[in-house]
VOGUZA-203137 format. One record per residue: residue number from 1; x, y, z of N, C-alpha, C in turn. Coordinates in Angstrom, 3 decimals, always signed. Example, Ala and Ser with C-alpha at 12.3 -4.5 7.8 and 13.67 -1.06 7.14 Angstrom:
BEGIN
<rodo nr="1" n_px="+13.190" n_py="-5.690" n_pz="+7.800" ca_px="+12.300" ca_py="-4.500" ca_pz="+7.800" c_px="+13.200" c_py="-3.300" c_pz="+7.800"/>
<rodo nr="2" n_px="+12.850" n_py="-2.250" n_pz="+7.080" ca_px="+13.670" ca_py="-1.060" ca_pz="+7.140" c_px="+12.900" c_py="+0.030" c_pz="+7.870"/>
This chain:
BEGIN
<rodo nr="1" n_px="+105.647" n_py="+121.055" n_pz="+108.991" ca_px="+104.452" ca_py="+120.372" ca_pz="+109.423" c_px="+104.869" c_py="+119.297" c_pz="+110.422"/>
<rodo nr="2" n_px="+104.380" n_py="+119.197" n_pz="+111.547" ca_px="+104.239" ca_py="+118.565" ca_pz="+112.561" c_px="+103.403" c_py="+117.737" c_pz="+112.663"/>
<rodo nr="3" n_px="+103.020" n_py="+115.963" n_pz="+113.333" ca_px="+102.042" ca_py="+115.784" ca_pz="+113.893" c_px="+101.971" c_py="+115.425" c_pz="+115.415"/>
<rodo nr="4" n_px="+101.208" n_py="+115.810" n_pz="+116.252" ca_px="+101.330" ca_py="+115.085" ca_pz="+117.562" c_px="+100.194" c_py="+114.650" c_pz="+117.881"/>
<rodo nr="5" n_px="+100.129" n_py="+113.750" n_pz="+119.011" ca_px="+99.029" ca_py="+113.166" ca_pz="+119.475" c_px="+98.694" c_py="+113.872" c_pz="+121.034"/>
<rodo nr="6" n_px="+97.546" n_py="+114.423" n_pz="+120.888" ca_px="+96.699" ca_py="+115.249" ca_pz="+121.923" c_px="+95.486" c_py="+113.989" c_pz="+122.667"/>
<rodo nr="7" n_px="+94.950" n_py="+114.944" n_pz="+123.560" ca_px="+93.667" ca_py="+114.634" ca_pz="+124.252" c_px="+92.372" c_py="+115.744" c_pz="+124.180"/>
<rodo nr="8" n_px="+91.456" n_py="+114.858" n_pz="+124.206" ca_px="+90.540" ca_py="+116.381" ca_pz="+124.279" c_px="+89.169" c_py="+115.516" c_pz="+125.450"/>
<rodo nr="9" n_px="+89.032" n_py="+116.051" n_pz="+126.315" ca_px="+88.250" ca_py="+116.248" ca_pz="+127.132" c_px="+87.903" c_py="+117.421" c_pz="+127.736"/>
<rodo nr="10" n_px="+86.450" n_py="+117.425" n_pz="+127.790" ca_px="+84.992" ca_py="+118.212" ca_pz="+128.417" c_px="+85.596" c_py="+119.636" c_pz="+128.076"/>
<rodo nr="11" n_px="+85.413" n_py="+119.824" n_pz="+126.392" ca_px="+86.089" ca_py="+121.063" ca_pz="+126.001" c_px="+87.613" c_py="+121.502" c_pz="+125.623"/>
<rodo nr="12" n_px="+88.521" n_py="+120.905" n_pz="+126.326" ca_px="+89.888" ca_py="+121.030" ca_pz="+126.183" c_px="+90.885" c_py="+120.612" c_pz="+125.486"/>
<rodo nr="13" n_px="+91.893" n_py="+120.410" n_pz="+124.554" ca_px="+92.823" ca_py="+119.912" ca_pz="+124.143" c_px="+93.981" c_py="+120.505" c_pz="+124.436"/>
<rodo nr="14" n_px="+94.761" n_py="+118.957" n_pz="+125.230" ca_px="+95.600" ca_py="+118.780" ca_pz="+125.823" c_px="+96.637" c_py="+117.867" c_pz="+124.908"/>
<rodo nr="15" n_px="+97.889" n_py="+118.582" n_pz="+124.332" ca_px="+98.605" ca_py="+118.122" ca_pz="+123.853" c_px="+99.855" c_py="+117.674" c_pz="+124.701"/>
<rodo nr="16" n_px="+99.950" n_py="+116.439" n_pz="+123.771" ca_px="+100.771" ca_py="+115.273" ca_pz="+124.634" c_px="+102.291" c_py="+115.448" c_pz="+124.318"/>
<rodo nr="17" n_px="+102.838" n_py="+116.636" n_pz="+123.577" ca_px="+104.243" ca_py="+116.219" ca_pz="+123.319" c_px="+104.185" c_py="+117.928" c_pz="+122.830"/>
<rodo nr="18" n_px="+104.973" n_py="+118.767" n_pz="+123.178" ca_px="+105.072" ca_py="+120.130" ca_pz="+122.735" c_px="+105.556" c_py="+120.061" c_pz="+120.881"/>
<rodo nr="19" n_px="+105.140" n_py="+121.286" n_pz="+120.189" ca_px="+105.348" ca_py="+121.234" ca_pz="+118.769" c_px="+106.838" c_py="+121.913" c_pz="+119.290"/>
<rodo nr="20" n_px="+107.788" n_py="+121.102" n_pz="+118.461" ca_px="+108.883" ca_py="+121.476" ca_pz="+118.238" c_px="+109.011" c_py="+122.967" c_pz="+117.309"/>
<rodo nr="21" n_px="+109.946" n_py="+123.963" n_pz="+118.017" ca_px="+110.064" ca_py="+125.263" ca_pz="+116.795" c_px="+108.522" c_py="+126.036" c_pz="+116.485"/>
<rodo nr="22" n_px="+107.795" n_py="+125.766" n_pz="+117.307" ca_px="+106.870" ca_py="+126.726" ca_pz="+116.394" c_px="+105.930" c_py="+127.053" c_pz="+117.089"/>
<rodo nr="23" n_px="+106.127" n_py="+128.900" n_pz="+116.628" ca_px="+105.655" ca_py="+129.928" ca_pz="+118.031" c_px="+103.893" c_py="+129.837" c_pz="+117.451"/>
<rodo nr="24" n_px="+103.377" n_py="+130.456" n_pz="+116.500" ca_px="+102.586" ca_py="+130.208" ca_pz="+115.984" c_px="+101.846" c_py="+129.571" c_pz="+114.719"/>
<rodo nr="25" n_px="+100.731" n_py="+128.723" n_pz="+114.950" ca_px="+100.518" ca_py="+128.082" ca_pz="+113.868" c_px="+98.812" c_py="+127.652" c_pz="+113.624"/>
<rodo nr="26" n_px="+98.534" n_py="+127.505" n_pz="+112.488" ca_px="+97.341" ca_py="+127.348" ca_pz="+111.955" c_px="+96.839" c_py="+124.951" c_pz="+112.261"/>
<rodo nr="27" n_px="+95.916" n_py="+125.104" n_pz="+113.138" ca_px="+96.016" ca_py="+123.385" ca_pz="+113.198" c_px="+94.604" c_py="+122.906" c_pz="+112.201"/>
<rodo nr="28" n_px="+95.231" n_py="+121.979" n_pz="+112.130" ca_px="+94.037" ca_py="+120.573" ca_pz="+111.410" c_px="+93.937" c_py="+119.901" c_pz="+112.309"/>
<rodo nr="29" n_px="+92.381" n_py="+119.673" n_pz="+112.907" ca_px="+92.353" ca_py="+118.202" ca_pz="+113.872" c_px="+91.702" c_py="+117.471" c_pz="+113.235"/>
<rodo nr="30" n_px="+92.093" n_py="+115.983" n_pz="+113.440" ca_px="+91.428" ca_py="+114.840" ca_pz="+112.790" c_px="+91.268" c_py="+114.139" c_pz="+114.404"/>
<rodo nr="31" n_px="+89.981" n_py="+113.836" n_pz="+114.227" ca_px="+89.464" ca_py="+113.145" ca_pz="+115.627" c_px="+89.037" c_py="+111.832" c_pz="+115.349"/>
<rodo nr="32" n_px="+88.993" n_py="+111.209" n_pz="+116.432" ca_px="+89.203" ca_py="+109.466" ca_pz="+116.864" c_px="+88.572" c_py="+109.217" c_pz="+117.498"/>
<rodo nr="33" n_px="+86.786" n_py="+109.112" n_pz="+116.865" ca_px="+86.151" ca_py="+108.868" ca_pz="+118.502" c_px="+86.430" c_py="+107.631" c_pz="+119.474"/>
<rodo nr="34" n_px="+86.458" n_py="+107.532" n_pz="+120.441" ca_px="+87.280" ca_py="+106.385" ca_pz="+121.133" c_px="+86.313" c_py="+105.552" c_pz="+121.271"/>
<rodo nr="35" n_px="+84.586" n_py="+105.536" n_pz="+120.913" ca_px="+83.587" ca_py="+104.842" ca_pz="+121.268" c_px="+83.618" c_py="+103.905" c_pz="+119.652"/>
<rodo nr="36" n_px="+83.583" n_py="+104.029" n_pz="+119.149" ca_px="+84.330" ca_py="+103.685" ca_pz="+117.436" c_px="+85.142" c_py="+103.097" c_pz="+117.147"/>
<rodo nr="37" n_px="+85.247" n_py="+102.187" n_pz="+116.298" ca_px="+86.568" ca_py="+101.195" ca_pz="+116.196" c_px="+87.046" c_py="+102.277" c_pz="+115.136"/>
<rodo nr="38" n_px="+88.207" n_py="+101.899" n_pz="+115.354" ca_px="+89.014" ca_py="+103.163" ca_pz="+114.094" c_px="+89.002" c_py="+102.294" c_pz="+112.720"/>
<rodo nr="39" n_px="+89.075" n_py="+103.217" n_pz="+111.533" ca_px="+88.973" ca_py="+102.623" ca_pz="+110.222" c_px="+90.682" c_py="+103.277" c_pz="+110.304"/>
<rodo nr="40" n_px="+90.918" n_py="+101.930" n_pz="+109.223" ca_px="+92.605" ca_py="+102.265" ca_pz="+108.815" c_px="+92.314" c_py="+102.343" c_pz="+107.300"/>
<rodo nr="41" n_px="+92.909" n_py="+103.714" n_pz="+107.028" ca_px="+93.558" ca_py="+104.016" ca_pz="+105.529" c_px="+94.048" c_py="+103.379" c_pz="+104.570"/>
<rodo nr="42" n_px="+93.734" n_py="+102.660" n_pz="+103.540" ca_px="+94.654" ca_py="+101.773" ca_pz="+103.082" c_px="+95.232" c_py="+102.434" c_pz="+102.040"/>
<rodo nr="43" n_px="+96.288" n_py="+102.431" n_pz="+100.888" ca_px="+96.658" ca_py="+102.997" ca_pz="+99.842" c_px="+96.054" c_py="+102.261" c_pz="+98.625"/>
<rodo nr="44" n_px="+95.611" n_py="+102.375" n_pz="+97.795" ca_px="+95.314" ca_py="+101.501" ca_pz="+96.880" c_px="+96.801" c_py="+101.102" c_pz="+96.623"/>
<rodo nr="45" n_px="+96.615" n_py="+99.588" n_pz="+95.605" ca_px="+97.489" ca_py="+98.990" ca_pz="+94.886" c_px="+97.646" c_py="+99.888" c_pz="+93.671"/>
<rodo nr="46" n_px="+98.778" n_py="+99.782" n_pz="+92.973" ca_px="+99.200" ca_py="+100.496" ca_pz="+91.663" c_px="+99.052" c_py="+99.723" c_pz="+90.758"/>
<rodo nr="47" n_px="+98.743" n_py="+99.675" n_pz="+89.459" ca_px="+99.017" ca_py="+99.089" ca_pz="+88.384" c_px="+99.381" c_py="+99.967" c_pz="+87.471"/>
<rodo nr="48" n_px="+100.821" n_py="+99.934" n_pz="+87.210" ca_px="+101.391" ca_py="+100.931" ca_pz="+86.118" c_px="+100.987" c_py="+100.558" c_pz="+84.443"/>
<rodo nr="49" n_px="+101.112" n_py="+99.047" n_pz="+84.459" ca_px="+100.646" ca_py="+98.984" ca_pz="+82.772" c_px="+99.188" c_py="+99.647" c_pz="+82.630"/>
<rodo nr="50" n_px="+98.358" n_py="+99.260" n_pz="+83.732" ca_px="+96.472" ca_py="+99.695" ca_pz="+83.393" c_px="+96.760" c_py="+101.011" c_pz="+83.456"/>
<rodo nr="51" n_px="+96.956" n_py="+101.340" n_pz="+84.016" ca_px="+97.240" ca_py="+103.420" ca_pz="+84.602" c_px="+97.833" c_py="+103.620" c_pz="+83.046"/>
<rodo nr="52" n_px="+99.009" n_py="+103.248" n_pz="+82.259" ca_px="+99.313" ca_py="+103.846" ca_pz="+81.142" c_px="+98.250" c_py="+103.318" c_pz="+80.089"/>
<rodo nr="53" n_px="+97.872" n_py="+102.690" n_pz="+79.777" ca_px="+96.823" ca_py="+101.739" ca_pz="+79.179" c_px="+95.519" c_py="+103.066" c_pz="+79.344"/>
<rodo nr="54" n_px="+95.009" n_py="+103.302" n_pz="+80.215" ca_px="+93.475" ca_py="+104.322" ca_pz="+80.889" c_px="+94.575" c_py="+105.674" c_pz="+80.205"/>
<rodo nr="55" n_px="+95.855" n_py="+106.259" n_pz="+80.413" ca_px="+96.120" ca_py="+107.016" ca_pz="+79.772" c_px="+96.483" c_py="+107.379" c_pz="+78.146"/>
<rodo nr="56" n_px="+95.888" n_py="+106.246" n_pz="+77.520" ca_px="+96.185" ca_py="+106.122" ca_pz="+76.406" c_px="+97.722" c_py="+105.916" c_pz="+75.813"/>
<rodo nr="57" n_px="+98.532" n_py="+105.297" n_pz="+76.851" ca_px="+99.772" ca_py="+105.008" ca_pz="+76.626" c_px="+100.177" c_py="+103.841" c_pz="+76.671"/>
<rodo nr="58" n_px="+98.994" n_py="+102.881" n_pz="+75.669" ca_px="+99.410" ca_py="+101.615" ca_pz="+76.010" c_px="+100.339" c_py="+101.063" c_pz="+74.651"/>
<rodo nr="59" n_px="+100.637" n_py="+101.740" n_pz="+74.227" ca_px="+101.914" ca_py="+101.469" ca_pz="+73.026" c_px="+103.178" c_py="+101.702" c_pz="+73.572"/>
<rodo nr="60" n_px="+103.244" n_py="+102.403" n_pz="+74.949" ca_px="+104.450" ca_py="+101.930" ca_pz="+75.599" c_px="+104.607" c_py="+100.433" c_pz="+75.770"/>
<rodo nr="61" n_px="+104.041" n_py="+99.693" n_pz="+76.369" ca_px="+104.078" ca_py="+98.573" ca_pz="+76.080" c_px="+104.157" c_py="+97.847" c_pz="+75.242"/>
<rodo nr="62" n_px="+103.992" n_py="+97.875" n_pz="+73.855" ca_px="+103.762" ca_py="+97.159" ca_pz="+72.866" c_px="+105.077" c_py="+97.176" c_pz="+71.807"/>
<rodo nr="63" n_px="+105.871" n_py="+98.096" n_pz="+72.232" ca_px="+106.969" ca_py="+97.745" ca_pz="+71.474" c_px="+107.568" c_py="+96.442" c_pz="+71.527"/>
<rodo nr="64" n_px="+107.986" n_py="+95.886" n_pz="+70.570" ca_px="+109.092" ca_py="+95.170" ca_pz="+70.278" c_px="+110.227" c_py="+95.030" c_pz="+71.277"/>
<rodo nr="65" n_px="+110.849" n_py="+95.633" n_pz="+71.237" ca_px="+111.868" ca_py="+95.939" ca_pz="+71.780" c_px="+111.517" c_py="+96.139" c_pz="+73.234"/>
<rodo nr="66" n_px="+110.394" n_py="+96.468" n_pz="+73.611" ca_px="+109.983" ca_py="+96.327" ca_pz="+75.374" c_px="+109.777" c_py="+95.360" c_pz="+75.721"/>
<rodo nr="67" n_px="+109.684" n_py="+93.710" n_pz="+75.150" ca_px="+109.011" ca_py="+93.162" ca_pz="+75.276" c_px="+110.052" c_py="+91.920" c_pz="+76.201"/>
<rodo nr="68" n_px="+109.486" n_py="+91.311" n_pz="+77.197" ca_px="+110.514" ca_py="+90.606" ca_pz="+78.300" c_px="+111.874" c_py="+91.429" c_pz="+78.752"/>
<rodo nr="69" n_px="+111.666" n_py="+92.644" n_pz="+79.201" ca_px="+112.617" ca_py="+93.254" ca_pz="+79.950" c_px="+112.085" c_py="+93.241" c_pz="+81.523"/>
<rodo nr="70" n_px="+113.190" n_py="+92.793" n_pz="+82.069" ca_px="+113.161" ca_py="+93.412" ca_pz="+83.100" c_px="+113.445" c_py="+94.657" c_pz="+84.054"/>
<rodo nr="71" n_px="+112.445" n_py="+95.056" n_pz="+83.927" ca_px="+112.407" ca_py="+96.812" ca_pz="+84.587" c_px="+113.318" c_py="+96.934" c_pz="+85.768"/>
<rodo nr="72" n_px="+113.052" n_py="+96.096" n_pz="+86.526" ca_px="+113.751" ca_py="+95.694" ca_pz="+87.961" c_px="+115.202" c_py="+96.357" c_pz="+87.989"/>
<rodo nr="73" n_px="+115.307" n_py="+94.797" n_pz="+87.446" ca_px="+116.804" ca_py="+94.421" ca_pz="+86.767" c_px="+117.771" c_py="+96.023" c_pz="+86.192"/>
<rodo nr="74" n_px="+117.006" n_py="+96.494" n_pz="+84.958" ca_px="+117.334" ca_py="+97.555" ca_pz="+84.326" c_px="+117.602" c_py="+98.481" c_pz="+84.867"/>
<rodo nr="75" n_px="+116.270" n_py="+99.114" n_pz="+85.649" ca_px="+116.836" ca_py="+100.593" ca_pz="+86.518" c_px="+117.581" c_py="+100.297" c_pz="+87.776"/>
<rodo nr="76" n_px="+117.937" n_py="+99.108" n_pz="+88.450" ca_px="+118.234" ca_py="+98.719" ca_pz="+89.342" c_px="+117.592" c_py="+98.913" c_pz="+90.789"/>
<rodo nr="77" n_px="+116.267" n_py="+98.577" n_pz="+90.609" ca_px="+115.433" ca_py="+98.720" ca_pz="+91.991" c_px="+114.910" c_py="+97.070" c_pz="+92.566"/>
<rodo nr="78" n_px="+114.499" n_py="+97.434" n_pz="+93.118" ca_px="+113.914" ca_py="+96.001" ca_pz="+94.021" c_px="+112.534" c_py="+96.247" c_pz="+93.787"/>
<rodo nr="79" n_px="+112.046" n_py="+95.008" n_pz="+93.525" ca_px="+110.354" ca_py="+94.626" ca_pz="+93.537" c_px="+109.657" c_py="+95.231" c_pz="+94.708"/>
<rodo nr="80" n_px="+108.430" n_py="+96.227" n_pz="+94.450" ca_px="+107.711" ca_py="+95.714" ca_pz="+95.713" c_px="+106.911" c_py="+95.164" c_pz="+96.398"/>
């Protein structure tokens, strides 16, 4: 999967950068009207305790023994 950025005027699309490797292919266009301010995508935020909590896994949390660990720390990742 490829993406490139095209043009399309009075009927035509005119792509701006050739698809690398690939003789034939099936496209998705997502269009941008240019008269339109563009909306940007955002990702939602995560919350892993509520997400296990809504999955009925909120006794992961509740152990004893879970309790003031640092996850971070433990698996050795960085905050994000």
């Amino acid at each position: 999967m490829q993406a490139v950025k095209a043009l399309y005027k009075q009927g035509q699309i005119q792509l701006l950068e050739p698809l690398q490797g690939i003789t034939e292919a099936e496209l998705f266009i997502i269009v941008l009207d240019k008269t339109e301010p563009t909306v940007r995508c955002q990702m939602p935020t995560t919350h892993s305790e509520q997400d296990f909590k809504t999955l009925g896994l909120a006794s992961f949390f509740d152990a004893n023994e879970d309790n003031n660990v640092d996850w971070e720390d433990m698996f050795d990742v960085k905050p994000r």
